[in-house]
C-alpha positions in Angstrom: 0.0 0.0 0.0 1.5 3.2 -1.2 2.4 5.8 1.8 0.3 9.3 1.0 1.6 11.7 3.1 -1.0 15.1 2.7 0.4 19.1 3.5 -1.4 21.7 4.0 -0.2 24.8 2.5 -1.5 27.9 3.6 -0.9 31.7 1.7 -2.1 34.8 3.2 -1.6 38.2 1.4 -2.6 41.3 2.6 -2.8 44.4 0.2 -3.6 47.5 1.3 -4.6 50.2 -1.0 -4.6 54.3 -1.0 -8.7 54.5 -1.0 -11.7 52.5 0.3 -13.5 52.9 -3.0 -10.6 51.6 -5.0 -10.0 48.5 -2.8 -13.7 47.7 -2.4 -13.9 48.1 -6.1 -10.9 45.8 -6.6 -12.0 43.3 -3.9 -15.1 42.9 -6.2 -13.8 42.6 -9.3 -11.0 40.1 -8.3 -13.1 37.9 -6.1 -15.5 36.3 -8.4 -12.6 34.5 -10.3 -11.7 33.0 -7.1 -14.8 30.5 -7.8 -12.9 28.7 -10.8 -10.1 27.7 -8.4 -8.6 24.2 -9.2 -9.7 21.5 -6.9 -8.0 21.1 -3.8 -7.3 25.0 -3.8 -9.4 27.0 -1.8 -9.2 30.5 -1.6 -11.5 33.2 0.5 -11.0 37.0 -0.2 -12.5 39.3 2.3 -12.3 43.3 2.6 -11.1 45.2 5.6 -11.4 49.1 4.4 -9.1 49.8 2.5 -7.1 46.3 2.8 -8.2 43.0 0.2 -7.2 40.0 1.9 -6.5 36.8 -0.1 -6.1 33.5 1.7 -5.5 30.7 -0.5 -5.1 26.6 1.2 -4.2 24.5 -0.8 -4.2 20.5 0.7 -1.3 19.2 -1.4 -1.5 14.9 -1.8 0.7 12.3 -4.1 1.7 16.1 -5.9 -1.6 17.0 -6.9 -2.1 19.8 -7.2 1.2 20.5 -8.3 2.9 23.4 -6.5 3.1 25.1 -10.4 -1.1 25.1 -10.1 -0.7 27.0 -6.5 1.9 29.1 -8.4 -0.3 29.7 -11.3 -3.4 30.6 -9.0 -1.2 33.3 -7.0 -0.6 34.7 -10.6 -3.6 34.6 -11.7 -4.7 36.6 -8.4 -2.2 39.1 -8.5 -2.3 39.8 -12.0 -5.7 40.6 -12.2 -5.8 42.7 -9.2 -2.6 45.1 -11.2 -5.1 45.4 -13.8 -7.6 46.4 -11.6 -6.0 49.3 -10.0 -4.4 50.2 -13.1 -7.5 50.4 -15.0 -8.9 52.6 -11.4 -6.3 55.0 -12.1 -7.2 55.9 -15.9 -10.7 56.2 -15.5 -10.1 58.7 -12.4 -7.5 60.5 -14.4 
């Protein structure tokens, strides 16, 4: 019988922006793609005025889902949110 040995990886991020608005804005805009996470990835994004907060735990067995996946999803969450606030700061320009 194979040994399966599980981890638990757990990510926190904390990102604090200049405005309320902007991070409540961002917060929305970035949270509903956190639905399509891969499976075994869970993720909850919550709002603390002007501070998004992404947690992501990720329960790691027999390499699935590879740590490239948890990589991948980090991307995915930060990239969007750059695009976010970018796009915040042309319209208010």
């Amino acid at each position: 019988m194979p040994h399966t040995e599980t981890i638990l990886l757990r990510t926190k991020i904390l990102i604090k922006l200049d405005d309320p608005k902007r991070a409540y804005a961002s917060h929305m805009a970035t949270d509903v793609e956190n639905r399509l996470a891969p499976k075994n990835i869970f993720i909850k994004q919550s709002l603390a005025e002007d501070t998004i907060v992404f947690e992501l735990i990720a329960k790691i067995s027999n390499t699935k889902p590879k740590i490239e996946t948890i990589r991948r999803t980090l991307d995915d969450f930060l990239s969007a949110l750059i695009i976010c606030t970018r796009s915040l700061e042309k319209i208010q320009m």
